[in-house]
C-alpha positions as CSV (number, residue, x, y, z in Angstrom):
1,X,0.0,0.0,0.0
2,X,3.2,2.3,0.9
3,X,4.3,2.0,-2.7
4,X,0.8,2.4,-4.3
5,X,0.6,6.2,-2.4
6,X,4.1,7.4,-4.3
7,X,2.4,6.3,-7.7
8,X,1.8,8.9,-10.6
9,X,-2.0,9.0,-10.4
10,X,-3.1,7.7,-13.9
11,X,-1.2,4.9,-13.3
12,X,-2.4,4.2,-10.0
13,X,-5.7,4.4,-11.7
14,X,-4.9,1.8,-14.0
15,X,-3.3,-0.3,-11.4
16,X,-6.3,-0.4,-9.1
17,X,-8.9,-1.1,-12.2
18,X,-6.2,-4.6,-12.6
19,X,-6.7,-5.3,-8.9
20,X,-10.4,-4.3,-9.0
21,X,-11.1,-7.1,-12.5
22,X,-9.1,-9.8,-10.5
23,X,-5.3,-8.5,-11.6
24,X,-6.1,-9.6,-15.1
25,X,-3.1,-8.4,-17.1
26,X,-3.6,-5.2,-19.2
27,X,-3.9,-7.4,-22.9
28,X,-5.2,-10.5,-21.9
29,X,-7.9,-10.0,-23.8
30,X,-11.7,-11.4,-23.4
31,X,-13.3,-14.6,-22.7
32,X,-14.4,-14.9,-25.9
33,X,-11.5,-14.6,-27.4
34,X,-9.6,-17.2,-25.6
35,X,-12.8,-19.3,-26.1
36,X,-12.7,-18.6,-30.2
37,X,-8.6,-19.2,-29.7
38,X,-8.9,-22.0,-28.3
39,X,-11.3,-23.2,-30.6
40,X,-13.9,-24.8,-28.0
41,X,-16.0,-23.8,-25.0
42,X,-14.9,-25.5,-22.5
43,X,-17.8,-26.0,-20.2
44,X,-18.2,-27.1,-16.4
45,X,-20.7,-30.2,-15.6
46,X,-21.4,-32.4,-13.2
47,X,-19.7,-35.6,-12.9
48,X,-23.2,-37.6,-13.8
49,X,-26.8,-36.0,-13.6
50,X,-29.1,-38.2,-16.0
51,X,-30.6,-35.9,-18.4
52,X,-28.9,-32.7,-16.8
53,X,-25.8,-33.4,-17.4
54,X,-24.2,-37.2,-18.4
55,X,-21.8,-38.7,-21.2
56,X,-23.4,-42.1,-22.5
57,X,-21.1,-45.8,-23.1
58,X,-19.4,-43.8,-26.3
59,X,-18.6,-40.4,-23.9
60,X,-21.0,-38.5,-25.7
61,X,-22.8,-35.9,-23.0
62,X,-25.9,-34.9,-23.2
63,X,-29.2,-33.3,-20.8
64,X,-30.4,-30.2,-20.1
65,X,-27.3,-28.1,-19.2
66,X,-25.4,-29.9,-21.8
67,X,-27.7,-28.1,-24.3
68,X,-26.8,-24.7,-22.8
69,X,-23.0,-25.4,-23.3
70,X,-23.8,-26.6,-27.1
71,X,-26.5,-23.4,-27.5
72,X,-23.1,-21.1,-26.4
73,X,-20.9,-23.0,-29.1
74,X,-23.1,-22.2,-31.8
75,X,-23.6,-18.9,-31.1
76,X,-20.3,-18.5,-30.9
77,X,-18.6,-20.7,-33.7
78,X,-21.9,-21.9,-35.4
79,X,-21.4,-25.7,-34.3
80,X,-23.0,-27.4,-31.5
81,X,-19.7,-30.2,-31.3
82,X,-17.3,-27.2,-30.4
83,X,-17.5,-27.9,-26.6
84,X,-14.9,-29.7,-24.2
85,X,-17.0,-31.0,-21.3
86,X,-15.1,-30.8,-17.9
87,X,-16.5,-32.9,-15.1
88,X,-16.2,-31.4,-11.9
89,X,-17.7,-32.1,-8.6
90,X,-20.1,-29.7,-6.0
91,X,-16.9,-29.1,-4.4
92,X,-14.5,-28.4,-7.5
93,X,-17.0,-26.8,-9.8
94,X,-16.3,-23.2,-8.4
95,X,-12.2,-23.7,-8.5
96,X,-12.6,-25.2,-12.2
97,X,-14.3,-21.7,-13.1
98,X,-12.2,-19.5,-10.8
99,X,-8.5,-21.1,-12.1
100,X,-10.0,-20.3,-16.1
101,X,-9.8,-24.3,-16.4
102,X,-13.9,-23.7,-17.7
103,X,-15.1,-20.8,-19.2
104,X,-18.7,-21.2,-17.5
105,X,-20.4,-23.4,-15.4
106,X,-23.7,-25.1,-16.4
107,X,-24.9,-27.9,-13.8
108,X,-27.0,-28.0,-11.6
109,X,-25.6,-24.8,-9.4
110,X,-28.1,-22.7,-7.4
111,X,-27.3,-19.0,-7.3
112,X,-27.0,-17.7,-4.2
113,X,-25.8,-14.2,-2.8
114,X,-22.3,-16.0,-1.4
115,X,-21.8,-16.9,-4.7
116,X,-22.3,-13.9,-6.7
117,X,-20.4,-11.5,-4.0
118,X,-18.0,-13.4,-2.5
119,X,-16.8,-15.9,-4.7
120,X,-15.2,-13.9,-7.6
121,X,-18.2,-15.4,-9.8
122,X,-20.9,-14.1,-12.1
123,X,-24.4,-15.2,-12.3
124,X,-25.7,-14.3,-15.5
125,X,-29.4,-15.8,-15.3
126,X,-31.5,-18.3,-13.4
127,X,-32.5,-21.2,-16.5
128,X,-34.3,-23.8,-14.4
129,X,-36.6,-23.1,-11.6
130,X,-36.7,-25.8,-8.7
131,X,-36.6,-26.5,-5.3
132,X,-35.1,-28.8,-2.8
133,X,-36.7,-31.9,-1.8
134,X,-36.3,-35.3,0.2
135,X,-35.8,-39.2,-1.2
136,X,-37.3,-41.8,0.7
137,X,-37.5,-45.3,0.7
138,X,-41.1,-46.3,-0.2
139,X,-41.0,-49.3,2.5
140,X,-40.6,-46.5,5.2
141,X,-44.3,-45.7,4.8
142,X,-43.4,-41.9,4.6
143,X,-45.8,-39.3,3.1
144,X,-44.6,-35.8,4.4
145,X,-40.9,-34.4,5.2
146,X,-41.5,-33.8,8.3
147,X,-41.9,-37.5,9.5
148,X,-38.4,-37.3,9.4
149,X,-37.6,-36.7,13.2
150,X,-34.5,-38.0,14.1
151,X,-33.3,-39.6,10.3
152,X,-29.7,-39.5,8.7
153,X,-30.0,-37.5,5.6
154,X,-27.1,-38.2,2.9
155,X,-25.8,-35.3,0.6
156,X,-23.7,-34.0,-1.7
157,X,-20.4,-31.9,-0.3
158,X,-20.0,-28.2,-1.2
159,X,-23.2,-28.0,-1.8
160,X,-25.5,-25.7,-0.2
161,X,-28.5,-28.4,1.0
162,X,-26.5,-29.2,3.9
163,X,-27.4,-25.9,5.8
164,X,-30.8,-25.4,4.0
165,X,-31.9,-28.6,5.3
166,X,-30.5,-27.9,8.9
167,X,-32.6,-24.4,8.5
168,X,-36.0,-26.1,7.9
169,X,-35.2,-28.6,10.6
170,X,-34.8,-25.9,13.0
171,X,-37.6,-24.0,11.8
172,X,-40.0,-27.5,12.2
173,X,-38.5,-28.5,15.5
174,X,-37.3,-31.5,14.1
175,X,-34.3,-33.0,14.4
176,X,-31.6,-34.4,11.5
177,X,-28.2,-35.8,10.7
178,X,-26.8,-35.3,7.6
179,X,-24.0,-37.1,6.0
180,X,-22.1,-35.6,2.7
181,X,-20.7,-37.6,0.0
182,X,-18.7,-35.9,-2.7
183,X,-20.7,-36.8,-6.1
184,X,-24.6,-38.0,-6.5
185,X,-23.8,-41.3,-7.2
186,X,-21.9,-41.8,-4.0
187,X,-24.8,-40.2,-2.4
188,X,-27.5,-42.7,-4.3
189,X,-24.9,-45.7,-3.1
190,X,-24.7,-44.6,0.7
191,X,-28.6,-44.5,0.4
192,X,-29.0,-48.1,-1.1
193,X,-26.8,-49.5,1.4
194,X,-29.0,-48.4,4.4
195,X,-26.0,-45.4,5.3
196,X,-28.9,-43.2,5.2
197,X,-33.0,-42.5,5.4
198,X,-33.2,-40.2,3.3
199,X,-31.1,-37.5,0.3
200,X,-31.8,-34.4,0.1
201,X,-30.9,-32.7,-2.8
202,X,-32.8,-30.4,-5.8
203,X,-35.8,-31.9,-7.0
204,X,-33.6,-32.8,-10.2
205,X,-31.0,-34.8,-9.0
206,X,-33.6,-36.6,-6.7
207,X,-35.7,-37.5,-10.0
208,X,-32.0,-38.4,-11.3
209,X,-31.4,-40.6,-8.1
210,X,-34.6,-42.5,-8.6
211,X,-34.3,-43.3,-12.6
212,X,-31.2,-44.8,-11.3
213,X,-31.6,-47.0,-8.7
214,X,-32.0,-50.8,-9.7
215,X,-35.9,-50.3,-8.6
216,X,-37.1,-46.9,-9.0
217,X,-40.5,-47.8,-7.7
218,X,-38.7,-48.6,-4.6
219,X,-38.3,-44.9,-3.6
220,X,-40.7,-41.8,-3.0
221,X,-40.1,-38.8,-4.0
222,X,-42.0,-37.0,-1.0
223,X,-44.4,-33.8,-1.8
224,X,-42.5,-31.2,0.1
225,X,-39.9,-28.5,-1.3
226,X,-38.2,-27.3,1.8
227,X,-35.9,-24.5,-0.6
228,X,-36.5,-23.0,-3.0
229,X,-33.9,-23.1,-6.2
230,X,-33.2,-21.6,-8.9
231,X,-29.9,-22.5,-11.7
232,X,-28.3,-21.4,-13.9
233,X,-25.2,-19.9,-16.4
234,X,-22.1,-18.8,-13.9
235,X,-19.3,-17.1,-15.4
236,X,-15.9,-15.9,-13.9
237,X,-15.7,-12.2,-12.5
238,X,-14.1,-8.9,-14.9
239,X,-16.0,-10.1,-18.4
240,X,-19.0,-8.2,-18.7
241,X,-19.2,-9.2,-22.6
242,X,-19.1,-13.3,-22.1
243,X,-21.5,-13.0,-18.8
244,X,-23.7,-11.2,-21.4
245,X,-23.6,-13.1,-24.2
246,X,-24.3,-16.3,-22.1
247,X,-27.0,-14.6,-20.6
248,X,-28.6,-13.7,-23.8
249,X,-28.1,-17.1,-25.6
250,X,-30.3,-18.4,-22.6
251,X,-32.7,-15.8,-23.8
252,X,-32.6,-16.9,-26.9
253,X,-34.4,-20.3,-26.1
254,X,-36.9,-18.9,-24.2
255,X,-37.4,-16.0,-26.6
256,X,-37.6,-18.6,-29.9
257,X,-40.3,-20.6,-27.6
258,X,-42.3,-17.6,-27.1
259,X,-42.3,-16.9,-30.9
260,X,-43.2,-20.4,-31.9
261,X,-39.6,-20.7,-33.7
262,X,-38.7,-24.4,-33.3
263,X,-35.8,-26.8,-34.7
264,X,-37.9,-28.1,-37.4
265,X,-39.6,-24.6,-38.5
266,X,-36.9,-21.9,-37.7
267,X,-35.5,-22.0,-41.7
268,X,-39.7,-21.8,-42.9
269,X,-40.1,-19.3,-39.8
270,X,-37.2,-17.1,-40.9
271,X,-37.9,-17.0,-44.7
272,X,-41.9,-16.6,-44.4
273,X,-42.6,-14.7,-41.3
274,X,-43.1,-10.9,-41.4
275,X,-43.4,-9.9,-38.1
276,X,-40.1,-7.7,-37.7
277,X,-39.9,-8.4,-34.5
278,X,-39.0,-11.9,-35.8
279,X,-37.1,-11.3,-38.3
280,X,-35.0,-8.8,-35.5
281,X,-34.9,-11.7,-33.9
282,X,-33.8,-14.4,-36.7
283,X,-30.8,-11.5,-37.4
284,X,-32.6,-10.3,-41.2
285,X,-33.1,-6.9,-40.0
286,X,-31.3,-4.1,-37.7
287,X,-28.0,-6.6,-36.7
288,X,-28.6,-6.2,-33.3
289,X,-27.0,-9.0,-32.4
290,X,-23.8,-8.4,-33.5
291,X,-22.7,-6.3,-31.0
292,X,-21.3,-9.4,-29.4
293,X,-18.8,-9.5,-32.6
294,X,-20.7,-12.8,-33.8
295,X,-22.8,-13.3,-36.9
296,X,-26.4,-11.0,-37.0
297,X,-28.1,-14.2,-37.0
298,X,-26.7,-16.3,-34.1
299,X,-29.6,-16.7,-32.1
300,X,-31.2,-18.4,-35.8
301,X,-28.4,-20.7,-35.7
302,X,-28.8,-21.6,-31.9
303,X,-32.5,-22.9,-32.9
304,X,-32.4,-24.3,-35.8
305,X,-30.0,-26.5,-34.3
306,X,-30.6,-27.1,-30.2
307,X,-34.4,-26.2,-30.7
308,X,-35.8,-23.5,-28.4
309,X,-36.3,-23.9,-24.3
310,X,-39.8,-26.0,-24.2
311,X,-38.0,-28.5,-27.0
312,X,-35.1,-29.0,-24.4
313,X,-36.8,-29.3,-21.6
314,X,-39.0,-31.8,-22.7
315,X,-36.1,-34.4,-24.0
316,X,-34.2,-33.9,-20.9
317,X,-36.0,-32.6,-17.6
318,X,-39.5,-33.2,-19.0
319,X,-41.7,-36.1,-20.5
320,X,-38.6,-37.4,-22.3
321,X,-36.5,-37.5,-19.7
322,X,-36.8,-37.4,-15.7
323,X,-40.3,-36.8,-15.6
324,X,-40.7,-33.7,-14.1
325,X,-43.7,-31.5,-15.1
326,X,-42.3,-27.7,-16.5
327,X,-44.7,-25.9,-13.5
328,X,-42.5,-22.5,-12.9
329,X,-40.4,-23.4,-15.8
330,X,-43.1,-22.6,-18.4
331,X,-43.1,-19.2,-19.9
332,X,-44.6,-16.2,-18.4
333,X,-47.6,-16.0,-20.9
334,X,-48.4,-19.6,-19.6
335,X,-47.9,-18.7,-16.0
336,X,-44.2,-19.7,-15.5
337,X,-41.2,-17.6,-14.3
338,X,-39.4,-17.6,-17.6
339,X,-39.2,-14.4,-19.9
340,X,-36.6,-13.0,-22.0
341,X,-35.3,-9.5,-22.1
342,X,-36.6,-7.6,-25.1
343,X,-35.0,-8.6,-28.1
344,X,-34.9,-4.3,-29.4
């Protein structure tokens, strides 16, 4: 601090805007241009979430937040395959993005105030709206979460169920134990082999946890949400540009749903439709959406070739997938939470 007082101002100034973006070297350039230098997004997911977030026998990934990753790579190199998917933990997830070994994080991650103020981290927008829940054993005879008096509750490490849990036990006068394993299927194990009576987790990876258990009809998933959740895109502090761009490319699937624009129509929608607020949208008039330094029509490319939100949800959260019914994830005009900025 002694040697930062003696300092010419305007280079003071400059010194403290490095300290203030995270000492980022003057020159190092953008996100996005590491990301189109390196010639892939390289994208943080969870170590195994069926249809969030899995690679199959042949290593391909795929589910719901592997479809944001491959919605960024086309908007920003007009392929889908231009991702490298890093598997990372509940408790590595944040160092992956903080060290630059990701460029974002899409899995399963509820945003929280820690994380957007303490944590070096950006949340650029809340994609799926759930809440946390409990996994039972159906020969328990369980119907509501607060039966639970004096269980053992397994969990994931680093994540933030642990304490919410312990917050709604307090709150029902109940009493719990918890017990944190570092990935979901070490939690699902623990549970099968009687370490536990229950997991607590998002209402996501529970539905994940049942599909895969030898007998899914074996467990309950009870009624309750104890927390509510919310996920989404997290991006490293001091790039205003990629957190925006991410943002927006979620926007883009929920804006393309709204529209009607779907994988199969988007080339009929885009050479046929008049509205001009569609065609602002498909990138044929006004090029707003270059000022990202990407192609006028990105957000037409990100369609026609991951579909728009309501056609990813379905194959992977939905009726395709785990099950789970859309309730707060539907679109505003249907009564849901999601709604895109104005595409102007």
């Amino acid at each position: 601090m002694r040697r930062l007082g003696r300092c010419v101002h305007l280079a003071c100034f400059g010194l403290l805007l490095a300290i203030g973006a995270g000492g980022a070297p003057a020159g190092a350039g953008t996100i996005l241009d590491t990301v189109k230098r390196n010639g892939s997004v390289r994208c943080g997911v969870s170590t195994g979430v069926a249809h969030m977030s899995a690679p199959d026998s042949n290593g391909r990934w795929s589910g719901f937040d592997v479809e944001i990753c491959r919605a960024v790579a086309v908007a920003v190199f007009g392929d889908a395959e231009r991702v490298r998917f890093v598997p990372t933990t509940a408790q590595s997830r944040f160092t992956a993005l903080q060290s630059g070994e990701v460029d974002l994080l899409s899995r399963t991650t509820a945003l929280t105030l820690a994380r957007d103020s303490t944590m070096g981290l950006t949340q650029t927008v809340a994609h799926f709206f759930t809440g946390q829940g409990l996994l039972v054993h159906r020969q328990a005879g369980l119907e509501r979460a607060t039966q639970l008096n004096g269980a053992s509750v397994c969990t994931t490490q680093g994540s933030v169920n642990e304490r919410t849990l312990q917050d709604w036990a307090r709150t029902n006068r109940i009493e719990v134990r918890t017990i944190a394993f570092d990935t979901a299927p070490s939690v699902l194990a623990a549970f099968l082999a009687g370490r536990c009576d229950a997991i607590t987790n998002d209402m996501i990876n529970l539905a994940a946890n049942r599909l895969a258990a030898p007998d899914p009809n074996s467990l309950v998933l009870l009624p309750d949400v104890i927390f509510k959740e919310m996920h989404g895109v997290l991006v490293r502090n001091g790039d205003a540009e990629w957190a925006t761009l991410t943002r927006w490319v979620v926007f883009a699937l929920v804006q393309a749903e709204e529209f009607g624009i779907t994988r199969a129509n988007a080339e009929e929608v885009r050479r046929t439709n008049p509205d001009p607020n569609v065609q602002r949208f498909l990138g044929r008039i006004d090029n707003i959406g270059t000022g990202f330094g990407l192609n006028a029509d990105w957000a037409f490319q990100v369609v026609r070739t991951v579909g728009n939100y309501g056609e990813i949800y379905e194959r992977t959260a939905g009726k395709d997938g785990l099950g789970i019914d859309r309730g707060p994830n539907r679109l505003w005009s249907q009564g849901g939470m999601l709604m895109s900025w104005l595409w102007q």
